[in-house]
N, CA and C of each residue as an Amber inpcrd file, in Angstrom:
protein
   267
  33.7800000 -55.4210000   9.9660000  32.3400000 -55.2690000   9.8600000
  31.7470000 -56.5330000   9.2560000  30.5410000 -56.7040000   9.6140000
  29.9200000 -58.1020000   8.9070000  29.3980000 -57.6100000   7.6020000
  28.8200000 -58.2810000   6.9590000  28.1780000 -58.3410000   5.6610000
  27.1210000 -57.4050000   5.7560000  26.1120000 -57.9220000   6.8340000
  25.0350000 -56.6080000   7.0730000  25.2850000 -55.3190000   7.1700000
  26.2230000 -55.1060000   8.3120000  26.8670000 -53.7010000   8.4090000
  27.3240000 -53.0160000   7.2650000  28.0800000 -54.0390000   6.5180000
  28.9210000 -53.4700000   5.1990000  27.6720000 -52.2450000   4.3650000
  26.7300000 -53.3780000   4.0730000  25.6300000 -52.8100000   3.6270000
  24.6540000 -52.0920000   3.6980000  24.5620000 -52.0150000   5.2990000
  24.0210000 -50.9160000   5.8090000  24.6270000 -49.7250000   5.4100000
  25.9960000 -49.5480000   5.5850000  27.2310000 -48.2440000   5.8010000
  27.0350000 -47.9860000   3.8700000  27.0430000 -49.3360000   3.3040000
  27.0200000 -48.3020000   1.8460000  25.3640000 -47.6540000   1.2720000
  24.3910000 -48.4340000   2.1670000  23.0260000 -47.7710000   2.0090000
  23.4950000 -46.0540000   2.6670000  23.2370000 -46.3250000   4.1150000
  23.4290000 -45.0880000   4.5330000  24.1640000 -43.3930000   3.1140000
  25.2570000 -43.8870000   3.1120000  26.1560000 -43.4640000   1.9460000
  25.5970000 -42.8570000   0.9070000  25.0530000 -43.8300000   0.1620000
  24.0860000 -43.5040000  -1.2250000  22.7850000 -42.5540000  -0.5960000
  22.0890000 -42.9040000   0.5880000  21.0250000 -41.9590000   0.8720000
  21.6320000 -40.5840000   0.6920000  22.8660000 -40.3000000   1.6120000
  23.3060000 -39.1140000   2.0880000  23.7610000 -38.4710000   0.9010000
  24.2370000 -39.4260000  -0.0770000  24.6270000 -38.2300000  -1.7960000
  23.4360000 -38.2630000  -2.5200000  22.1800000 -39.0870000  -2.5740000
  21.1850000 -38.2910000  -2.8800000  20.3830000 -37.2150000  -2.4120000
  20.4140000 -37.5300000  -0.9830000  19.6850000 -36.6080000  -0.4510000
  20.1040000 -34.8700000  -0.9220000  21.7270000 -34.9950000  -0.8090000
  22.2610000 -34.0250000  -1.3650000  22.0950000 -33.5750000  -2.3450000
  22.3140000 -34.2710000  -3.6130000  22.0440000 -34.1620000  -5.2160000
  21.1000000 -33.3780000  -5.0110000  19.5900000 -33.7800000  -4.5160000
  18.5490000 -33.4560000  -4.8390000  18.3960000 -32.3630000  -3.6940000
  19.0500000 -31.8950000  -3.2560000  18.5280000 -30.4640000  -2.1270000
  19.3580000 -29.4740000  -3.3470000  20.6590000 -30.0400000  -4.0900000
  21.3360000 -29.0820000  -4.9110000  20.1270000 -28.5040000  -6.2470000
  19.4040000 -29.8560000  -6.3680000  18.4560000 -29.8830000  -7.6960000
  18.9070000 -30.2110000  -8.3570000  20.1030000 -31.2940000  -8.7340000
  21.2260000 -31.9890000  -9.5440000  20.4080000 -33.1980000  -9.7550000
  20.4840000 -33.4690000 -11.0960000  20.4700000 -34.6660000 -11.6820000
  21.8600000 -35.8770000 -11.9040000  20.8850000 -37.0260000 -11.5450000
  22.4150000 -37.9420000 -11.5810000  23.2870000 -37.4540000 -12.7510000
  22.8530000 -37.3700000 -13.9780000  23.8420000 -36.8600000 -14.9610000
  24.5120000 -35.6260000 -14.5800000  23.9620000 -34.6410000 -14.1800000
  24.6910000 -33.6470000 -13.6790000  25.9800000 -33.7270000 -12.7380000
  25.7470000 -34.4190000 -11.7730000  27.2110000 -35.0020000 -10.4840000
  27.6340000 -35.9780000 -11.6870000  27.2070000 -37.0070000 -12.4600000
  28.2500000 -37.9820000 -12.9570000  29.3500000 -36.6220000 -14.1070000
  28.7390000 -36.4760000 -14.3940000  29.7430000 -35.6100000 -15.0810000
  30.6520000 -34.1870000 -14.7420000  29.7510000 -33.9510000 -13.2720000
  31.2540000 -33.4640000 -12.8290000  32.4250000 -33.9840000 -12.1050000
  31.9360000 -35.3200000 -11.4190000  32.6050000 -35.9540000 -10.6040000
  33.4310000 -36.8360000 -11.7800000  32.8960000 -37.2780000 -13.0040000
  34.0270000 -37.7460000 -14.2030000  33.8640000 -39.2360000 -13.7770000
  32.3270000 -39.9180000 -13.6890000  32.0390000 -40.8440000 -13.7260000
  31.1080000 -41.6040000 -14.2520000  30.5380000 -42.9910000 -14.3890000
  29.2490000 -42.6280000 -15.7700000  27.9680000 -42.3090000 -14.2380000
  26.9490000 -42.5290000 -15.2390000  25.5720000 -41.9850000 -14.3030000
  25.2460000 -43.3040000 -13.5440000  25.5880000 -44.3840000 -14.5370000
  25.1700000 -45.6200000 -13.6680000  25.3350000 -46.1520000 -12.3420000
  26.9320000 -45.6610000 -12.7370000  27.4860000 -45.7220000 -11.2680000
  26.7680000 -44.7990000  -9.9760000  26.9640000 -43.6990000 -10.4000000
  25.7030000 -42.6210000  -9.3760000  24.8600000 -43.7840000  -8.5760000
  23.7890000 -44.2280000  -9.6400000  22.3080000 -44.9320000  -9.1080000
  22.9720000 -45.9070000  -8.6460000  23.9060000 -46.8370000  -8.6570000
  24.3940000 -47.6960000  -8.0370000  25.0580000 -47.4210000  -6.6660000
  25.4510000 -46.2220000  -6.7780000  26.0680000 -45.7500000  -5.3940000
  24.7880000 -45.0790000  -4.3590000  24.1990000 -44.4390000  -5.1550000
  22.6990000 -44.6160000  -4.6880000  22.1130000 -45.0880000  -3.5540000
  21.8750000 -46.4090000  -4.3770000  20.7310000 -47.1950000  -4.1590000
  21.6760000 -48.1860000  -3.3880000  23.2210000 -48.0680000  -2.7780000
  23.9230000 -48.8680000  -2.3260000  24.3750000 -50.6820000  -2.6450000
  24.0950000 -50.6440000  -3.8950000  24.4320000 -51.5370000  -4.7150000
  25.8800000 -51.7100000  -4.7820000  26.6910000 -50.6460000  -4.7020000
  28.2260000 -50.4330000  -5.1380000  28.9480000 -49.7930000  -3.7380000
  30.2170000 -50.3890000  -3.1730000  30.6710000 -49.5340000  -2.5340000
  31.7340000 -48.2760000  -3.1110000  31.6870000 -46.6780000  -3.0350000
  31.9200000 -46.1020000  -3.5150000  33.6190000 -45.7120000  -2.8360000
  34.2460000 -46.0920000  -4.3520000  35.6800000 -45.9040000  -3.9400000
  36.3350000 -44.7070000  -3.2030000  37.2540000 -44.3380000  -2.5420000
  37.4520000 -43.3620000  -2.0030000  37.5530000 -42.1250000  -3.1060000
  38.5860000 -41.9860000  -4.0360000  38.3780000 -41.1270000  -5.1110000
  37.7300000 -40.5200000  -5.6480000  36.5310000 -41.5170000  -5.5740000
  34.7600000 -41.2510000  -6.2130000  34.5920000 -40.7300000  -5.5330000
  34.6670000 -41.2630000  -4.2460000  33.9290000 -40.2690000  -2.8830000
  34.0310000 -38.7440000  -2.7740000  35.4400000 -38.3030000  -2.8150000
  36.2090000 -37.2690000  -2.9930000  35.5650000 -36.1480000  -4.1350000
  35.9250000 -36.7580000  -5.6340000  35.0200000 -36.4630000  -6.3570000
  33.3190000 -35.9400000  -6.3590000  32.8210000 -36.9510000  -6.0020000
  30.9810000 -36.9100000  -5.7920000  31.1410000 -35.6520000  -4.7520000
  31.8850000 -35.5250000  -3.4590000  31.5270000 -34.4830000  -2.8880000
  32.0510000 -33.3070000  -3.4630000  32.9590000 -33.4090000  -4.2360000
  33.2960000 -31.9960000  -4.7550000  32.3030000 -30.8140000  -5.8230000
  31.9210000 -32.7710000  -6.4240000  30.3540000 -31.9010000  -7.3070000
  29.3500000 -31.3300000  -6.2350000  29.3190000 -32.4470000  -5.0360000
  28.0790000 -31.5910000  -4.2880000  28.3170000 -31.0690000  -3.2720000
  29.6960000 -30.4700000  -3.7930000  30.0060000 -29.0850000  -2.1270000
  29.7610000 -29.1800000  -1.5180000  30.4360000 -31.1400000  -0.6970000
  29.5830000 -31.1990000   0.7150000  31.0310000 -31.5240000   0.5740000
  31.5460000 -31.4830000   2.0320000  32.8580000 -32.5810000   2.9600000
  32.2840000 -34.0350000   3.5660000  33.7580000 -34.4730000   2.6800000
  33.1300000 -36.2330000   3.0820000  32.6960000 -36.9110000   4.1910000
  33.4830000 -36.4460000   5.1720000  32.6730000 -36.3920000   6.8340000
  31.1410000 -35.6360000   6.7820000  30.7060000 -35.4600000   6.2220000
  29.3020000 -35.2380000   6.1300000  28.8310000 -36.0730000   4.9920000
  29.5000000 -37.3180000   4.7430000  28.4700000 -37.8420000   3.6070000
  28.7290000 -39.5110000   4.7760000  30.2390000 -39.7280000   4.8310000
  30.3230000 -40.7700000   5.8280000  30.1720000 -40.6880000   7.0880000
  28.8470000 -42.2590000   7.0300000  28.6820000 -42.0280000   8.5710000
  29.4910000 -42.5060000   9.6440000  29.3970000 -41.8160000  10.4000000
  30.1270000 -42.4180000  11.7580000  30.3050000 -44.1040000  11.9120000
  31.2930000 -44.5820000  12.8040000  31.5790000 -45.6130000  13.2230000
  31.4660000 -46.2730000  13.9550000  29.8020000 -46.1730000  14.1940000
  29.3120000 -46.7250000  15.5290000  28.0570000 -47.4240000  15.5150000
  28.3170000 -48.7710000  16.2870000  26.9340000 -49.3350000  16.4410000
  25.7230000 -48.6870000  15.7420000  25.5810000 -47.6460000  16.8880000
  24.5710000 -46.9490000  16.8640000  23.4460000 -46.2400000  15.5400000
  24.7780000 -46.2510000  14.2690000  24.5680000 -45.4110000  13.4700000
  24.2120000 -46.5500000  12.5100000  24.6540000 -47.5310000  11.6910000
  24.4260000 -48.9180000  11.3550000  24.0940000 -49.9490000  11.6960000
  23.5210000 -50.2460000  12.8150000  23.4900000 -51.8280000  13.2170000
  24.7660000 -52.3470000  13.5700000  24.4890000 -53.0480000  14.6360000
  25.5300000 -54.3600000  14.9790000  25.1890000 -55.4400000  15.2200000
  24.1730000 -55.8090000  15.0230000  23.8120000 -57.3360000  14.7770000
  23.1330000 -57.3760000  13.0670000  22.8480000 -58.1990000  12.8210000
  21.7550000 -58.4180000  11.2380000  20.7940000 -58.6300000  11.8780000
  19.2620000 -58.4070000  11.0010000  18.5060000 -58.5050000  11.2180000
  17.7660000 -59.9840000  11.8950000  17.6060000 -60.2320000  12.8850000
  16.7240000 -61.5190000  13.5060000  16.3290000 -62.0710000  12.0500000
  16.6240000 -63.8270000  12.1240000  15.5720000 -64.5510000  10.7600000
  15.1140000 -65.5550000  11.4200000  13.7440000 -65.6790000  10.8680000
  12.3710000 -66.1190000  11.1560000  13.2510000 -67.7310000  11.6400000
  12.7770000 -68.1820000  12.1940000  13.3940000 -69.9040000  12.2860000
  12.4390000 -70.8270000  11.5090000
């Protein structure tokens, strides 16, 4: 994957465990401490700042009783980008 993609796939990611958190009504402190991680990390995984280790992953969904195939997205063009964004010349 390129750099863009990378970052796309860990945006995507962080949307899909907040979106969750917050349909549960969970506060980041709430998942960091069941998943046995600090909160920072949460907003960093978030806001796709951080790519979230598999373990974590595992974890984070266990706090939010989702399966990780429903938090990771698919592997396709389609779903991330396959080029980066056009820059201005």
């Amino acid at each position: 994957m390129t750099p863009y993609q990378t970052r796309t796939f860990r945006t995507l990611i962080g949307q899909r465990l907040r979106e969750r958190r917050l349909a549960l009504g969970m506060t980041q402190e709430e998942v960091a401490w069941e998943a046995g991680v600090a909160q920072g990390s949460i907003s960093y995984y978030e806001q796709g700042k951080n790519e979230v280790p598999l373990a974590v992953l595992i974890a984070l969904c266990r706090a939010l009783q989702i399966a990780p195939v429903q938090i990771v997205p698919a592997l396709e063009p389609s779903e991330f980008g396959t080029d980066q964004p056009s820059k201005a010349s």
